[in-house]
N, C-alpha and C positions, 0 to 999 in steps of 0.2 A: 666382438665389440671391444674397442679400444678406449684404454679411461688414461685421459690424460690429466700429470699433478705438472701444475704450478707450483716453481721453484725460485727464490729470489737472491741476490747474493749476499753473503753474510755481512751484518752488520753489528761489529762488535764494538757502540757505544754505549756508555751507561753512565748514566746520572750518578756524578761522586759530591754526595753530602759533606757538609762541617763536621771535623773528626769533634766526636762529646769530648767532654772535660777529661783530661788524665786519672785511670781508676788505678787503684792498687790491687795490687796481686791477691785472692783470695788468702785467709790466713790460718781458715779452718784444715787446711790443706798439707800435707807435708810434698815440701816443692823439693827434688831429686836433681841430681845429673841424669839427661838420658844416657840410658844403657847402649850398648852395642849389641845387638840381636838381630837374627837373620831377619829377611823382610817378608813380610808372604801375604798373597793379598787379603783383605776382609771379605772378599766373596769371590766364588770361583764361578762354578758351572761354566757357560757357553761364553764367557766376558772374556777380554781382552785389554791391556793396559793400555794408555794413550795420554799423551799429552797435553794439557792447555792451546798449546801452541798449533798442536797440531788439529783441532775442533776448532780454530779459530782460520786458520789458514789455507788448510784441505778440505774443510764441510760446507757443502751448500744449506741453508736454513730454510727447512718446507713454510709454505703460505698459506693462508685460509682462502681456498679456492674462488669463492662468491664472493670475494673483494679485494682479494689479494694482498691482503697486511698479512705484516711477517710475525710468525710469533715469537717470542721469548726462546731464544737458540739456550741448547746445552749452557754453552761458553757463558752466556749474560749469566744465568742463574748461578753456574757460579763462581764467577763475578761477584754479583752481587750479595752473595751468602761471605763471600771472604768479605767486602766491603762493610757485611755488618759484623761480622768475628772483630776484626782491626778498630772498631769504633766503639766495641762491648770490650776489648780484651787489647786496648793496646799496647798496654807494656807488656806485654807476655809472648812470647814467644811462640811464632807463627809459622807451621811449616808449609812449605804448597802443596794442594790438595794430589792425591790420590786419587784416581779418574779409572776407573772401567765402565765397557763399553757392549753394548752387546745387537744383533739386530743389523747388522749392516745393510743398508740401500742404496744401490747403485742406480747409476742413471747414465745416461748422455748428451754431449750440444745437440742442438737440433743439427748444425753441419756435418754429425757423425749419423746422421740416423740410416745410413743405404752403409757403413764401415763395419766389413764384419768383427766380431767381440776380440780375436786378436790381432788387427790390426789397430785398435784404437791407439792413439796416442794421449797421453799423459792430460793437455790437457782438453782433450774430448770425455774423458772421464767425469764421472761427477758421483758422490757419495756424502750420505750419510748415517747418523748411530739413531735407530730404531730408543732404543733407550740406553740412557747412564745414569751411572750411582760413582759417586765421589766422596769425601771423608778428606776433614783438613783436622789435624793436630795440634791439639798446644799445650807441648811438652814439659814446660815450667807449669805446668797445672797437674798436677800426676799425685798417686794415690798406691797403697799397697794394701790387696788383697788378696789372703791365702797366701802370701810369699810370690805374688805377681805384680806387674808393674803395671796399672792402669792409668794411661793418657786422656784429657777431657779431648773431647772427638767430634767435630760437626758435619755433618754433609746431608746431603739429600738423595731423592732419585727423580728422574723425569723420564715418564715414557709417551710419546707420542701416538703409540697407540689404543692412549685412553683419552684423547683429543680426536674431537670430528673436524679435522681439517676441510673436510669436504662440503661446508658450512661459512657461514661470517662467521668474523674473528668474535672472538668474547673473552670472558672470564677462562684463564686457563690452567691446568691445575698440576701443584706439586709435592713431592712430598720431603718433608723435614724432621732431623733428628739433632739430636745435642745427649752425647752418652760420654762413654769411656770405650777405651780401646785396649784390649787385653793384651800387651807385646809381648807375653808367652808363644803365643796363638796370633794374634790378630785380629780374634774373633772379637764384636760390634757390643757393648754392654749398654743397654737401652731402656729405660721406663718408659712410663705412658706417659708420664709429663711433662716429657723432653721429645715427644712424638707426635708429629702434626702427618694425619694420613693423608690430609686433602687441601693445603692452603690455594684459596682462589686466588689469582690476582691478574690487573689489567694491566698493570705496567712495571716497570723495573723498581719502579719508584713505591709503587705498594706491595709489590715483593719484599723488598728490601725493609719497609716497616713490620709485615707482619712475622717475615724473620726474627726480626729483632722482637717484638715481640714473646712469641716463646721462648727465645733464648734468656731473655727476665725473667718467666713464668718459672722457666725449670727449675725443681728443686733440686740442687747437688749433694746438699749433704743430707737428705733423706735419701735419695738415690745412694751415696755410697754408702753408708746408715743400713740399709737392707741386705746389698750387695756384702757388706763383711757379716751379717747374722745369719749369710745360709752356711759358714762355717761352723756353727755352734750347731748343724742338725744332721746324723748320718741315719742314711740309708743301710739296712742288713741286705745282706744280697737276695733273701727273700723278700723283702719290699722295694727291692728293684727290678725284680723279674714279674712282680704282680704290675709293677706300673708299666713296666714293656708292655706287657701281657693285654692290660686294660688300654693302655695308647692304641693298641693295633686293632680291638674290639672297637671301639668309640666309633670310628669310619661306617662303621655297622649297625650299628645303635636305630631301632625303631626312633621316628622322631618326637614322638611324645616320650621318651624317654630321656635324648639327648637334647630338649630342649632346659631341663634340668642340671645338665651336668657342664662347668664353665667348659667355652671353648678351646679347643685343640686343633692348633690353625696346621700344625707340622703331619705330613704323612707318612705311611708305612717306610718308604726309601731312608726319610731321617730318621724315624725310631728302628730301621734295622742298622742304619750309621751309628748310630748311639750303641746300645747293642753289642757292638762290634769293637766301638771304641772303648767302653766298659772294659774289658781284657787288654786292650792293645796299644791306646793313647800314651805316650810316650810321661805327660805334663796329669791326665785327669782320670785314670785308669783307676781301679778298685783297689783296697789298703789290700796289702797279705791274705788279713780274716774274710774280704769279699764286700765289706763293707764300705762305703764311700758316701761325700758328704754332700750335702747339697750347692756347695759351689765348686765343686768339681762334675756333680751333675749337670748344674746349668752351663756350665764351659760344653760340656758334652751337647747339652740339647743349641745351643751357637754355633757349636763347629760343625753339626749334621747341616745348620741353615747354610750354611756358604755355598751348599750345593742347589740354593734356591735360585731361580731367576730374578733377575733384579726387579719389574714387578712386584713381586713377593714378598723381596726379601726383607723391609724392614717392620711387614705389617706382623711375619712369623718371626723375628726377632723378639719384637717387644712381646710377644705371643709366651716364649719363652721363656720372659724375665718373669711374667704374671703367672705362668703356670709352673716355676720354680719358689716364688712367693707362696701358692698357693698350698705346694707339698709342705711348706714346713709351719703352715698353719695349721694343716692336716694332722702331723704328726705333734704338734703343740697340743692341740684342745679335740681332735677328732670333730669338731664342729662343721668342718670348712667344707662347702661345695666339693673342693679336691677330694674329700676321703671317698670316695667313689672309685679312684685310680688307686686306691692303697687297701680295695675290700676286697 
């Protein structure tokens, strides 16, 4: 039985708003030169780099089959995410986004349907990205923790196959963050309050506000506020090996058990990456004595996430930050949900 998808071609316009009033540059902030550092992506696994240009000009944009509206392509969202950075943040200095891609779907014209797969030409072809995660920088916003350079950082991810195309068009959904970017590493520094796992919206136009939206909500300077006080907490190398130890149990855990103990979204592959990087991490490796501190841990438990799917990966990010909060509440008052992973 053959399913055939409805494909329409891309249309990349988008509703551009009255830029807001001129803001000044944050001043709680210490604003730097950027540094010259290698570049490596914020997440790896199966993704591939790509350009704007090129999801605008190479991607056909899937439809909602039972009525055929086109949904919200890669490229508009973000569009539209830089549109509200430049209107929140416009004196400040704006890189263009960072784009990985993962999922690829191929297609072809209907004139090519009897053309065997290497004879097709160029453009008989047709593709596009199953899902993307992006990340746009602004550099004149930056921050120093632990002797690392952290960049205020936005992007989102969209995947398409958490949309029922196969359906009338509706409400469709995204996801959004507003952190810091570690340019040691690269790796994504993320709160919950700078983390929207599911924003609905129908149009560019209500995308676009309730981006903006959280990007008000977010707290920065309690975000960095936390982010520099997991310096003040180390880890013995025996309360690193019990937290490995109890990470890899958790997965196991009767459920009346682990409906008790906070969630632990990262699994065995990342807590053997961690693990591994504990000895070998070049930037977040254990001191001489074995000991190592809670921001060098959570560097560890972000650079295991890179190897997430983009799906995944910003809902185990901020998974991360909370369950790095959590150890040094632990080791603070012993009170904390976490002391669990530290018995």
């Amino acid at each position: 039985m053959e399913m055939e998808l409805t494909l329409a071609p891309a249309n990349n316009s988008i509703t551009i708003l009255e830029r807001l009033v001129e803001k000044k540059a944050p001043t709680f902030l210490e604003v730097k030169q950027p540094l010259v550092l290698p570049k490596l992506p914020f997440i790896e696994a199966n993704t591939e780099n790509v350009s704007l240009s090129h999801l605008k000009e190479n991607c056909i944009i899937p439809v909602f089959t039972k009525d055929n509206e086109i949904t919200i392509s890669h490229q508009q969202f973000i569009e539209t995410v830089l549109e509200a950075v430049s209107q929140v943040f416009g004196n400040e200095t704006i890189e263009s986004p960072e784009i990985r891609t993962s999922h690829l779907i191929r297609g072809r014209t209907p004139d090519a349907l009897h053309v065997p797969a290497k004879e097709l030409l160029d453009h008989q072809k047709t593709m596009y990205y199953e899902r993307m995660a992006f990340c746009i920088k602004i550099p004149s916003i930056a921050q120093d923790v632990g002797g690392n350079r952290l960049e205020l950082t936005i992007g989102g991810v969209r995947a398409y196959n958490q949309e029922n195309l196969y359906n009338k068009k509706t409400y469709e959904k995204f996801k959004f963050f507003i952190g810091f970017k570690n340019m040691v590493c690269c790796n994504l520094c993320i709160s919950t309050d700078g983390y929207q796992s599911e924003i609905k919206a129908i149009s560019n136009y209500d995308l676009l506000e309730k981006v903006k939206l959280t990007i008000q909500q977010y707290k920065m300077e309690e975000h960095v506020a936390t982010l520099k006080n997991l310096n003040n907490f180390q880890l013995s190398e025996r309360e690193f090996a019990q937290i490995i130890g109890k990470s890899k149990l958790y997965n196991y855990l009767p459920k009346n058990e682990k409906a008790h103990i906070p969630e632990l979204l990262l699994n065995d592959g990342h807590i053997n990456a961690v693990a591994k990087d504990y000895y070998n991490d070049e930037s977040f490796c254990r001191d001489t004595n074995g000991d190592i501190n809670l921001w060098k841990f959570y560097n560890l438990l972000t650079g295991s996430n890179k190897s997430s799917y983009i799906d995944t990966f910003l809902s185990r990010g901020v998974n991360a930050f909370d369950f790095s909060k959590g150890i040094s509440k632990a080791l603070s008052d012993g009170d904390s949900n976490y002391a669990w992973f530290l018995s």
